[in-house]
PLY file of the C-alpha trace (Angstrom):
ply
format ascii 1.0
element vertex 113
property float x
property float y
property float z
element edge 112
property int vertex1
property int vertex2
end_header
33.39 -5.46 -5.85
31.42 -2.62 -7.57
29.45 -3.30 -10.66
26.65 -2.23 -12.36
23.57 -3.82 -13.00
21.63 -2.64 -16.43
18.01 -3.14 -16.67
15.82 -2.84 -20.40
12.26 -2.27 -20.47
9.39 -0.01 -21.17
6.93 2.21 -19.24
3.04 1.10 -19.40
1.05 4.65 -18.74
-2.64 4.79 -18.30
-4.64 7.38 -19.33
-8.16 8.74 -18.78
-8.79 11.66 -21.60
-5.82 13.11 -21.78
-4.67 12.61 -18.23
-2.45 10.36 -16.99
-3.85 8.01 -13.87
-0.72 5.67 -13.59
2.37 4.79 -14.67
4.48 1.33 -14.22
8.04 0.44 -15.34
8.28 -3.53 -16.69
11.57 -4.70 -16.41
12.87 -6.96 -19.34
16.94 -8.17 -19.48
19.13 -7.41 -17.21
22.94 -7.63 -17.92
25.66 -7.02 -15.26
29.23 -5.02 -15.86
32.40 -4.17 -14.11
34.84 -1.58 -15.13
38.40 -3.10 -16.38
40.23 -0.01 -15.01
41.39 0.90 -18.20
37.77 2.74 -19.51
35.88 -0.22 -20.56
34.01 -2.74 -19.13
33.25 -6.31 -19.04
30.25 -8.72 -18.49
30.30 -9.92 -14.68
27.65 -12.33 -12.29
26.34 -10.35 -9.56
26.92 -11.39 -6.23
25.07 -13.66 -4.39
22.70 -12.03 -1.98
22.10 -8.50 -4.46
19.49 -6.53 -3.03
16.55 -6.27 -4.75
15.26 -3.07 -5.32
12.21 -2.52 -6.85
11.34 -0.09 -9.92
8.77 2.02 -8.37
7.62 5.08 -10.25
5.79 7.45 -9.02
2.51 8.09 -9.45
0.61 11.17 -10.64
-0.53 13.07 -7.83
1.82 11.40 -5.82
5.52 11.84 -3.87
8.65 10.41 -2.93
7.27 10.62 0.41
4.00 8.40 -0.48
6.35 5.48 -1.90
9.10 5.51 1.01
6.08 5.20 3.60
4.29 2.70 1.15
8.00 0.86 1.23
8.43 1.04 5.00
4.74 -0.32 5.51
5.42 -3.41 3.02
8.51 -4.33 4.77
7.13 -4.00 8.35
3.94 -6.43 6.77
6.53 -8.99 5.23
5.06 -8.37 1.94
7.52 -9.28 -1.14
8.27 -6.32 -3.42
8.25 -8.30 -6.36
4.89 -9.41 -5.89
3.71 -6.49 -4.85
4.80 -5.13 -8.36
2.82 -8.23 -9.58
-0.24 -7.06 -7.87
0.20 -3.42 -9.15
0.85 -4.59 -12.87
-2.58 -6.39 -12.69
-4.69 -3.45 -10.73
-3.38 -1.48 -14.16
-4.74 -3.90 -16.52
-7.88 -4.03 -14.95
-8.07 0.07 -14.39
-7.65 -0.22 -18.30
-10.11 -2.79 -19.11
-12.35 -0.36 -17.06
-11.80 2.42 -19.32
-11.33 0.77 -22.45
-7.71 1.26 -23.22
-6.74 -2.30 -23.21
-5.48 -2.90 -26.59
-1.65 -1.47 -25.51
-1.73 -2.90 -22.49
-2.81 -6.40 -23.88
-0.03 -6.13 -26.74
2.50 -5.28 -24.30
1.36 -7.89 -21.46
1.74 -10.60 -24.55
5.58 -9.71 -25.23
6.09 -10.33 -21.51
4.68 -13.93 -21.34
0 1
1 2
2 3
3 4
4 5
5 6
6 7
7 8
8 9
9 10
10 11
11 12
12 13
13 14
14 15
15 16
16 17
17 18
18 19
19 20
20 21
21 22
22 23
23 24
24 25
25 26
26 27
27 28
28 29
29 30
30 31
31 32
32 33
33 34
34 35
35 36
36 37
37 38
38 39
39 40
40 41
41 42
42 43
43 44
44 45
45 46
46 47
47 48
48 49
49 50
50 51
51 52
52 53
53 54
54 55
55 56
56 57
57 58
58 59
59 60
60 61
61 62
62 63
63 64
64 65
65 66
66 67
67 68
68 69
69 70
70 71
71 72
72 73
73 74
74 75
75 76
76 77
77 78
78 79
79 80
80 81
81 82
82 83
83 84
84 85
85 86
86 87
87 88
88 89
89 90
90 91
91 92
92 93
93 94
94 95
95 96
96 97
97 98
98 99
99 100
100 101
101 102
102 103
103 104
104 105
105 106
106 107
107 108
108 109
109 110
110 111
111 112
């Protein structure tokens, strides 16, 4: 069965000046949907089992390349993607709190909880 999986969110971006130093995606609902045939589509459950796949971004100053190495290396170390996107999300609040630009990330790390 092919269906679609359709995820909402927003982007946190960190800045230093006028640069940008890092970028995340946060995930927020997801809804599923199959195609009736006819050029519409309906709700659906995923299957059991779905892949996860993470929503890596890349990184200024950075490639594909880094992130399918940095991918390769997490599986081979049994590390779980979704809390290694856990572990970024907090080095970006901190990097903020460094700099002083932690009154968007707070706001937006309060809608998530």
């Amino acid at each position: 069965m092919q269906y679609r999986k359709i995820t909402a969110g927003f982007v946190i971006q960190v800045y230093e000046g006028t640069k940008c130093v890092s970028q995340e995606f946060v995930a927020g609902e997801v809804e599923y949907e199959v195609d009736t045939g006819n050029g519409s589509s309906i709700p659906c459950d995923p299957l059991e089992g779905e892949e996860y796949r993470p929503f890596e971004m890349v990184q200024p100053g950075e490639t594909e390349e880094d992130y399918e190495a940095l991918e390769e290396w997490t599986v081979r170390q049994g590390i779980d993607n979704e809390k290694l996107d856990g572990l970024v999300h907090d080095i970006a609040l901190h990097e903020a709190a460094a700099t002083n630009n932690t009154n968007s990330l707070h706001c937006e790390t309060q809608r998530r909880h």
